[in-house]
VONUDREN-551570 format. One record per residue (C-alpha): residue in one letter; x, y, z. Coordinates in steps of 0.5 Angstrom, whole numbers, plus 2048, in hexadecimal, padded with zeros to 3 digits. Layout:
% residues N
AXYZ...
This chain:
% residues 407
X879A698ADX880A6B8AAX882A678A3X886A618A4X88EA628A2X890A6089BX893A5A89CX898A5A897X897A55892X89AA5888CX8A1A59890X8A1A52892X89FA5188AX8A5A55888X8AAA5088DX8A8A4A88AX8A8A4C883X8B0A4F884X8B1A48888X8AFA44883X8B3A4887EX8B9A47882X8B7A3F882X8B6A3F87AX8BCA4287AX8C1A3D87EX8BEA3887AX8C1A3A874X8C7A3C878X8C8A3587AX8C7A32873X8C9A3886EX8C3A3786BX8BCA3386CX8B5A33868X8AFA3686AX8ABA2F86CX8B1A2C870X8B1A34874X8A9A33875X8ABA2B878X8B1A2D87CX8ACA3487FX8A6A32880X8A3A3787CX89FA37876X8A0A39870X89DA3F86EX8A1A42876X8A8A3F873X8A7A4286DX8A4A4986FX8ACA47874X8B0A4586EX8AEA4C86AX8AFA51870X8B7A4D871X8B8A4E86AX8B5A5686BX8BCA57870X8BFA5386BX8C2A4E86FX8BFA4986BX8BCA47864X8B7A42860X8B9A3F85AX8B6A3A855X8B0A35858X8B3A2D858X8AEA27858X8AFA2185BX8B5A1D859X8B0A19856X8ACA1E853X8A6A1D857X8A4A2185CX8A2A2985CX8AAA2D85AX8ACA31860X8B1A37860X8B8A37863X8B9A3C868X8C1A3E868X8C6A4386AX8C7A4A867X8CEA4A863X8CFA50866X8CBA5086DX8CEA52874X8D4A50877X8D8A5087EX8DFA5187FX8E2A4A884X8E8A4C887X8ECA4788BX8F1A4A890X8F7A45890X8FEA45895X901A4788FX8FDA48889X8F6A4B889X8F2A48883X8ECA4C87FX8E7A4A87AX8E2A4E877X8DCA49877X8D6A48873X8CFA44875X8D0A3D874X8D6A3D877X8D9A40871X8E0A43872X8E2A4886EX8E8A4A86EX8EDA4A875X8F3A4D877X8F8A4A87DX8FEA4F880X902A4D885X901A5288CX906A5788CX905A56894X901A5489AX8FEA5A89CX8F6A5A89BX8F7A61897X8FCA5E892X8F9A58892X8F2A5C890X8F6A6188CX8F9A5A888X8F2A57887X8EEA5F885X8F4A5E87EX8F2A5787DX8EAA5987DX8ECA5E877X8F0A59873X8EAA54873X8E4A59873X8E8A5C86CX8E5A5A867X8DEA5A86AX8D9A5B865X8D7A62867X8CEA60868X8D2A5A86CX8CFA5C875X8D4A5987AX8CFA57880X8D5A56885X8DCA53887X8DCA4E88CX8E3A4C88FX8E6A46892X8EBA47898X8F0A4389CX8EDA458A3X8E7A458A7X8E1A498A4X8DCA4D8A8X8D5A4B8A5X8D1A518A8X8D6A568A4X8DBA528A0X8E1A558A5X8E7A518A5X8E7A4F8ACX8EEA4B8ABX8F3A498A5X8F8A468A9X8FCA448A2X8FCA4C8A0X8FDA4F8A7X8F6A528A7X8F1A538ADX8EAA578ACX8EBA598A4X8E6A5D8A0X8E9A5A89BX8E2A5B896X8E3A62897X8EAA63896X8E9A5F890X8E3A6488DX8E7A6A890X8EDA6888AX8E8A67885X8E3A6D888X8DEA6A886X8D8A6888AX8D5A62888X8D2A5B88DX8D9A57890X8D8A52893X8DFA4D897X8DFA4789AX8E3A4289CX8E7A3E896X8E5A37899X8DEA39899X8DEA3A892X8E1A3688FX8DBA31893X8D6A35890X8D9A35888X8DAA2E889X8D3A2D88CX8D0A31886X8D4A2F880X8DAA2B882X8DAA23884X8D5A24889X8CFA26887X8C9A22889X8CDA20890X8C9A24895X8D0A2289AX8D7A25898X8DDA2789BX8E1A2A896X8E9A2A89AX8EDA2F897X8F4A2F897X8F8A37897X8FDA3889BX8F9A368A1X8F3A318A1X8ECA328A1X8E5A308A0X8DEA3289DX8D9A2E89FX8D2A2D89CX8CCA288A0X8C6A2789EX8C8A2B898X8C8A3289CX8CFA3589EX8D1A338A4X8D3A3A8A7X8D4A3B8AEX8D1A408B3X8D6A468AFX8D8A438AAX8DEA3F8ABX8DCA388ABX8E1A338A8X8E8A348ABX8EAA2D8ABX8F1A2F8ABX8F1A308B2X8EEA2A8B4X8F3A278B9X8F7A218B6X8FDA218BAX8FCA238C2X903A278C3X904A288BCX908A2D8B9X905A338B9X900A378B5X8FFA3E8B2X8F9A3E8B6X8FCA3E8BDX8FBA358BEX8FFA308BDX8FEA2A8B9X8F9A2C8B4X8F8A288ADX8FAA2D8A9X901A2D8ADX902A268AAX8FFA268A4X8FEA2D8A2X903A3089CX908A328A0X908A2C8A4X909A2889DX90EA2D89AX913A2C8A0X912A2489FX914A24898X919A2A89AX916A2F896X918A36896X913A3C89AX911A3F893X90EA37890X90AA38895X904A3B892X905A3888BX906A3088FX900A2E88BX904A2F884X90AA2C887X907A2688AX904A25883X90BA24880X90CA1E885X90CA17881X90CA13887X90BA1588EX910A15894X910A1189AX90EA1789DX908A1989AX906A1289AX906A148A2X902A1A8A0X8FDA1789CX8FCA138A2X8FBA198A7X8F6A1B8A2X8F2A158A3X8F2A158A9X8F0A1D8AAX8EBA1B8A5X8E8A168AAX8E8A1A8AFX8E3A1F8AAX8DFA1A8A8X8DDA168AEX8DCA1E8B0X8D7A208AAX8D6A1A8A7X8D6A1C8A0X8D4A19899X8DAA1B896X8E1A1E897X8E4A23891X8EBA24892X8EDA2B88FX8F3A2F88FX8FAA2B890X8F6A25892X8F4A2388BX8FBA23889X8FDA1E890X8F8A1A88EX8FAA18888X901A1688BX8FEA13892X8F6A11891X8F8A0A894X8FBA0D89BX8F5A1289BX8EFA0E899X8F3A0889FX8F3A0E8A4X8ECA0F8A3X8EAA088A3X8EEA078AAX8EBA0C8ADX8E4A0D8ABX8DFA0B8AEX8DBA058ABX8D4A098A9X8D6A0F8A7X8DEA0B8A3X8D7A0889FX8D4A0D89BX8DAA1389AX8DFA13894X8E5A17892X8E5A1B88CX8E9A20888X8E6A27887X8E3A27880X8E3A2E87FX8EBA2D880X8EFA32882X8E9A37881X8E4A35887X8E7A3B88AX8E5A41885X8E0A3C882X8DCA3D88AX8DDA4588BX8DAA45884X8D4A41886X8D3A4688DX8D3A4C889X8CFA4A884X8C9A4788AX8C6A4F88BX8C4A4E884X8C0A48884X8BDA4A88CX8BAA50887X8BCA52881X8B8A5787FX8BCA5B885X8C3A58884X8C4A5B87CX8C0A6287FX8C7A63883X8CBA6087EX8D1A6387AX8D1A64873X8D6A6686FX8DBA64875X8E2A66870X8E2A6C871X8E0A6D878X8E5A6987AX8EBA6C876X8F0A6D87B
C-alpha cells in the first residue's frame, strides 16, 4: 500500500498563527493600546500563545511592551501593556472631493500624521490623479525613513466595482469605467496595495470603528457631497451589493414626474435635497456648491426653505428607515450642517413617515469623527490586508517612501 499524503498541518498551523497576529493586531489598533491579560481575555488565547504573539508583532515593529501595571488596587498578578510602535506602518487615505482632494498620512490607531488639501485643477481622472500623486509626496515628507507604507485607500464620489476597484460611475466628476488606482500609482511610480471605494461606504465603516457607532451592528451613515449617498452596515457587516453598489439612496424616487436627474430619471431624492438642489433655494452660486456645507455653517437660522428641505429629508430618511430598519442613522456631509439649522423638520419628517417598529429603535446622530469620516474610513480599508496577515502585508510594504516618490 502506497504512503497516505501529508495532511498539511504545519501550513494550517502557519494560517492560524498569522490570523491570530492580525487579530491581536486590530485590538491594539482599536484601543492605541491594551495589556497582555485584557488581550488573553478578548482572544481567547492563553498567555503564553499571547505572549509568544505579542513578541512576534514587536519583531515587525508594529507594536512594543512597556513597564507591567498591577490592578488598581494593587492585587492581582501585573500584566504588561501592549501599545503601538511610535514609528510603525502607515497608509496614505485619500478622499476625492468635486473640487478639493484631501490626504493624510495615517498612522495605527487612527493617528493622522500629517495632511495636505488642494483644490483639483480639473475633473479629468488624470489631473485629479496627478493632484492626489502631489499631495501623497507632501504628507509622506517627513516620514521617518524605517516608517513602511502598507497601502493607500481611496475614497470616491461614485460607484466603485468590489471585484477590482474600477470606478464604474462618478457622475459629479463625469467619470465612467476609471482605473483611477492605476492612474494614481502611474503619478507616483510606485507599486504599492490601493484599495477604492465609494465615499459613503466608508464614512459607514470609520464610524462604525472609532466614530459614534462603534458597538451598533445596524448603521446607515448618509452622506451629503454634492450628491447623496449611503453606506450600509447590518448585522455589522457591510452591506455591498451583488458588485458592490449598494447604497444609492439618492436615486430613490421622491417625487414621480420630478425634475430631472443626472442619472437619466426623474424625481430622485437627490433632485430635492442634494447640494444643488439646496443651493438653488438659498440662491447659491454654481462654485458654492462643493463648499455647501461651510456655507450652511454660517447660517444662524434656517430659511423658510431649508425648513422645507429639512422636512424631505425626513421623509426620505423614512423611506430608508422603513426599508433597512437600522439602529442608527449618521448624517455626514452637508447633512450635519442642515441638521443644526432644521433638526426639528428632519426628525418631524422622520417620525410621519416611519413605520412604528422600526421609528422605535432608530436615532439621528452626528458623525463623531466630524468632517474626517471620510479620509478616516479610506485609512481603515487600507490598513485591513495588514491585520488579515501581517506577516505578508509589511513583506510588500515600502520603506523608505520619500525618495521614491519624489516627483
Amino acid at each position: 500500500m502506497s504512503p497516505q499524503p501529508r495532511t498539511g498541518l504545519g501550513t494550517n498551523q502557519e494560517a492560524v498563527r498569522r490570523h491570530n497576529l492580525g487579530t491581536l493586531l486590530r485590538h491594539v489598533h482599536r484601543r492605541g493600546q491594551s495589556t497582555r491579560a485584557d488581550l488573553t481575555r478578548g482572544m481567547g488565547l492563553n498567555r503564553s500563545t499571547i505572549a509568544g504573539l505579542v513578541t512576534e508583532l514587536e519583531s515587525l515593529c508594529v507594536v512594543e511592551s512597556t513597564d507591567t501595571v498591577g490592578s488598581p488596587r494593587g492585587a492581582g498578578r501585573p500584566s504588561v501593556v501592549v501599545r503601538l510602535a511610535a514609528s510603525g506602518p502607515y497608509v496614505v487615505a485619500v478622499e476625492v472631493g468635486v473640487d478639493r482632494m484631501v490626504v493624510a498620512r495615517v498612522g495605527l490607531g487612527g493617528v493622522v500624521h500629517q495632511r495636505a488639501t488642494a483644490i483639483s485643477s480639473g475633473t479629468e481622472a488624470w489631473q485629479v490623479g496627478s493632484t492626489v500623486a502631489s499631495l501623497v509626496r507632501e504628507v509622506v515628507d517627513q516620514t521617518p525613513a524605517d516608517a513602511a507604507m502598507v497601502g493607500i485607500g481611496i475614497a470616491v464620489p461614485g460607484l466603485v466595482r468590489r471585484s477590482d476597484g474600477l470606478v464604474r460611475l462618478a457622475p459629479n466628476l463625469e467619470w465612467a469605467d476609471v482605473s483611477f488606482g492605476s492612474i494614481v500609482l502611474a503619478a507616483l511610480g510606485v507599486e504599492v496595495p490601493v484599495s477604492l471605494a465609494n465615499d459613503a461606504d466608508l464614512g459607514a465603516l470609520a464610524e462604525h470603528e472609532r466614530g459614534v457607532a462603534v458597538g451598533v451592528s445596524d448603521l446607515i451613515y448618509v452622506s451629503g457631497n454634492v450628491g447623496v449617498g449611503a453606506g450600509i452596515i447590518t448585522g455589522g457587516l457591510s452591506l455591498a451589493g451583488a458588485g458592490g453598489y449598494a447604497g444609492e439612496i439618492g436615486h430613490l424616487q421622491f417625487k414621480p414626474g420630478g425634475r430631472p436627474c443626472h442619472c437619466g430619471n426623474r424625481g430622485c431624492w437627490e433632485t430635492e435635497v442634494g447640494a444643488h438642489a439646496i443651493a438653488q433655494a438659498i440662491s447659491l452660486t454654481s462654485d458654492q456648491v462643493p463648499r455647501l456645507d461651510e456655507v450652511l455653517a454660517g447660517y444662524s437660522r434656517p430659511t423658510r426653505e431649508l425648513r422645507a428641505i429639512g422636512t424631505m429629508i425626513g421623509h426620505g430618511l423614512a423611506s430608508v428607515i422603513n426599508a433597512v430598519n437600522p439602529e442608527m442613522i449618521v448624517l455626514g456631509g452637508y447633512f450635519s450642517a442642515l441638521h443644526g439649522l432644521v433638526r426639528d423638520e428632519i426628525e418631524a419628517g422622520v417620525s410621519d413617515r416611519t413605520l412604528s417598529s422600526p421609528f422605535e429603535s432608530v436615532s439621528l446622530e452626528l458623525p463623531a469623527l466630524g468632517a474626517d469620516s471620510v479620509l478616516m474610513g479610506a485609512a481603515e480599508m487600507a490598513f485591513e490586508p495588514l491585520f488579515t496577515d501581517p506577516v505578508s502585508a509589511l513583506g510588500s510594504a515600502i520603506q523608505d517612501v520619500r525618495t521614491r516618490v519624489a516627483g
